[in-house]
C-alpha positions in Angstrom: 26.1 -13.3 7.5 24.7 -11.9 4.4 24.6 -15.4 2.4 23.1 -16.8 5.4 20.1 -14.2 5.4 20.0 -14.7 2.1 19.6 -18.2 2.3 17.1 -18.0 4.9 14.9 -15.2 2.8 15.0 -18.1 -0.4 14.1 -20.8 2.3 11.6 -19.2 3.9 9.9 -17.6 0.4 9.8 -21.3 -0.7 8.1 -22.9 2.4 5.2 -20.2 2.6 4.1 -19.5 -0.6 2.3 -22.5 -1.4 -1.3 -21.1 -1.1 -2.7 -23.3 2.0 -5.3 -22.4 4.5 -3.5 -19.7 6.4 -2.6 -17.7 2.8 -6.1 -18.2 1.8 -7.8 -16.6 4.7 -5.3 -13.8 4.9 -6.3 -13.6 0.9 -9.7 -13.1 1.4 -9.1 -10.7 4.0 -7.3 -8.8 2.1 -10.2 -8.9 -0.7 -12.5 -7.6 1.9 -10.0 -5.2 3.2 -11.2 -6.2 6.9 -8.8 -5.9 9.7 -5.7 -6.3 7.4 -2.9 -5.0 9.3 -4.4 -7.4 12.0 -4.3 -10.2 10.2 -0.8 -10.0 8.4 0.5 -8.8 12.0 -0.4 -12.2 13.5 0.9 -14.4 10.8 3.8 -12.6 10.8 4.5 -12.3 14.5 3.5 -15.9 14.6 6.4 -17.4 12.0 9.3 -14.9 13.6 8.8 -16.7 17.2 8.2 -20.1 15.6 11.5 -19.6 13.0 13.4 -17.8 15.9 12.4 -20.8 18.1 13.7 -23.6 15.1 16.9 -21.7 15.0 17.3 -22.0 19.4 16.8 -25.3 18.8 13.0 -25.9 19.9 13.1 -28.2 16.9 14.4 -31.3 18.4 11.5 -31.1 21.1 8.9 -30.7 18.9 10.5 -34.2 17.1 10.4 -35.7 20.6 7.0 -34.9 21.5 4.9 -36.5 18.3 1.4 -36.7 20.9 1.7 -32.9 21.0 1.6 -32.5 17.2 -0.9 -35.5 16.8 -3.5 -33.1 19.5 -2.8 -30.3 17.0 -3.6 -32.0 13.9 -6.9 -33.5 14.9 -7.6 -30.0 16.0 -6.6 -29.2 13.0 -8.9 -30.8 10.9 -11.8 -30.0 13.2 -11.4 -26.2 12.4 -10.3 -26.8 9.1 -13.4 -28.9 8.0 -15.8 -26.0 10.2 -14.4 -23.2 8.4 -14.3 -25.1 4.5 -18.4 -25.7 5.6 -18.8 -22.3 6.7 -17.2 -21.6 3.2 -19.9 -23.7 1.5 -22.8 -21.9 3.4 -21.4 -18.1 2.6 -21.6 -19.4 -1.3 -25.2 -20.5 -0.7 -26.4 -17.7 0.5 -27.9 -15.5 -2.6 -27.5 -11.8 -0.6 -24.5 -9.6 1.1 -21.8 -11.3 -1.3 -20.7 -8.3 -3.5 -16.9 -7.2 -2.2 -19.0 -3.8 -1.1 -22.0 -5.7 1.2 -19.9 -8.8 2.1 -20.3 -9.4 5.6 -17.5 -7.9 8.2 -16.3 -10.0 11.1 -15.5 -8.3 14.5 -11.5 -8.1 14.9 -11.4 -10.4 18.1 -13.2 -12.9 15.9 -10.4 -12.0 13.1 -7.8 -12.2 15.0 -8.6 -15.8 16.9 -9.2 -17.0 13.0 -5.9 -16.0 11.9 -3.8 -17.4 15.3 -6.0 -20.9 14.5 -4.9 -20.9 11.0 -1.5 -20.5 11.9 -1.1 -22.6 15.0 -3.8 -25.3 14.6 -1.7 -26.7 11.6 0.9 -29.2 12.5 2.5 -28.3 8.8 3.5 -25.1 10.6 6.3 -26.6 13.6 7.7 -28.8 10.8 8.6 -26.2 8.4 9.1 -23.5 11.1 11.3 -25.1 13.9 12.1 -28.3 12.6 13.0 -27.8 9.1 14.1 -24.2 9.2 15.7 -24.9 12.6 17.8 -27.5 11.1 18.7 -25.7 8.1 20.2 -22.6 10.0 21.8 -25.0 11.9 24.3 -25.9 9.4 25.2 -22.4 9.5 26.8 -22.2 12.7 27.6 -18.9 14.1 25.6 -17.2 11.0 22.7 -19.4 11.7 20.6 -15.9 13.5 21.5 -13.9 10.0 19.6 -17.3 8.4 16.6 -16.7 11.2 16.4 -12.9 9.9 16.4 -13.7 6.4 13.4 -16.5 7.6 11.5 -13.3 9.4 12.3 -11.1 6.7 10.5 -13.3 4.1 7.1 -13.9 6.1 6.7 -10.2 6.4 7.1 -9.5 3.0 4.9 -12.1 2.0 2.0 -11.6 3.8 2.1 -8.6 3.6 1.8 -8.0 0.1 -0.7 -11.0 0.0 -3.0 -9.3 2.7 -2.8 -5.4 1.1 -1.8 -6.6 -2.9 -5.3 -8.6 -2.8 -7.0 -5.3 -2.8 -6.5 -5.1 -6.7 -8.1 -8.2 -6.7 -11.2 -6.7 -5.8 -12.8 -5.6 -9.2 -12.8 -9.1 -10.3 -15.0 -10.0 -7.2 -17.3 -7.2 -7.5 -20.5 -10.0 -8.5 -22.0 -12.0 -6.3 -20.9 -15.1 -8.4 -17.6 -14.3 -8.5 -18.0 -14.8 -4.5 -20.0 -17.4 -4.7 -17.1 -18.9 -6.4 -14.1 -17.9 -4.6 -16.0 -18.8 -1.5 -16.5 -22.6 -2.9 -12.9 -22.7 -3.8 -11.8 -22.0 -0.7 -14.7 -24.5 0.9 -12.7 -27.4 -1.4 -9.3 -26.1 -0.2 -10.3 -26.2 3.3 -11.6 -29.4 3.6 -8.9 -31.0 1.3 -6.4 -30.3 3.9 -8.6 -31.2 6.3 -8.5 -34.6 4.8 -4.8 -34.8 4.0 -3.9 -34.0 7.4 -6.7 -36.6 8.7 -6.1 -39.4 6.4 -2.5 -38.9 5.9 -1.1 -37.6 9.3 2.0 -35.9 8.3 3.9 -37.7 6.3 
């Protein structure tokens, strides 16, 4: 059992750290440190029902049912390319970008952000329930010390991406250094956005 959470801890470290859209926003989040604990609780929560579901075995429908995925990446891209041009427009504007003054969103508007970051990306089910669902599989009986390891890993990444961005802040105190950050993230979003529209999945 311990191997197995082990294994899952290594597994699930490796298939979230790459910085996509969902680290990003919970990055700048963390910058602003606005609605945080929010915002690391729905990521989190998130990937513990959608590894938990991989290891039931929810992965074999989400193989068999390739039209729901194709409706979520489409919607993907649509919010992905919105929110990389919303990026472009924040760098634009010359006032309220120092990490003091930058603007707050309202935590309902937070909150909706984060859950379409995490399940408006088709990326998500594969890593989540069909990849880490077949994984723990080949553990048998230990497979749910595998799911824990999965859980324990997501926690402990976002949240030291969502409260260690704080110390981030002091380079970001300019409005350039914003104006840059914001731009980076503009790119990043719609780059995905045209990944997932150009090249599906694959």
């Amino acid at each position: 059992m311990i191997n197995a959470s082990l294994a899952g801890l290594l597994t699930g470290l490796s298939l979230i750290i790459a910085i996509g859209s969902q680290n990003a926003y919970v990055l700048r989040q963390g910058i602003l440190r606005s609605h945080v604990f929010a915002v690391v609780a729905v990521c989190a929560i998130s990937d513990l029902l959608l590894i938990c579901a991989g290891v039931a075995g929810m992965g074999a429908v989400v193989e068999s049912a390739g039209w729901a995925v194709e409706v979520l990446r489409w919607f993907g891209v649509v919010f992905l390319g919105w929110y990389g041009i919303g990026s472009f427009r924040r760098a634009l504007r010359p006032s309220g970008m120092d990490a003091a003054e930058a603007p707050r969103e309202t935590l309902p508007r937070v909150i909706a952000k984060a859950a379409a970051f995490t399940w408006l990306n088709p990326h998500v089910y594969i890593d989540t329930l069909v990849l880490h669902g077949s994984i723990a599989a080949t553990y048998g009986s230990a497979r749910w010390g595998f799911a824990v390891g999965g859980c324990v890993a997501s926690i402990v990444w976002f949240a030291g991406l969502g409260y260690g961005a704080r110390f981030l802040a002091p380079l970001l105190a300019s409005r350039r250094a914003w104006q840059v950050l914001d731009t980076l993230i503009g790119c990043m979003m719609l780059a995905i956005a045209g990944g997932l529209a150009v090249g599906g999945l694959g």
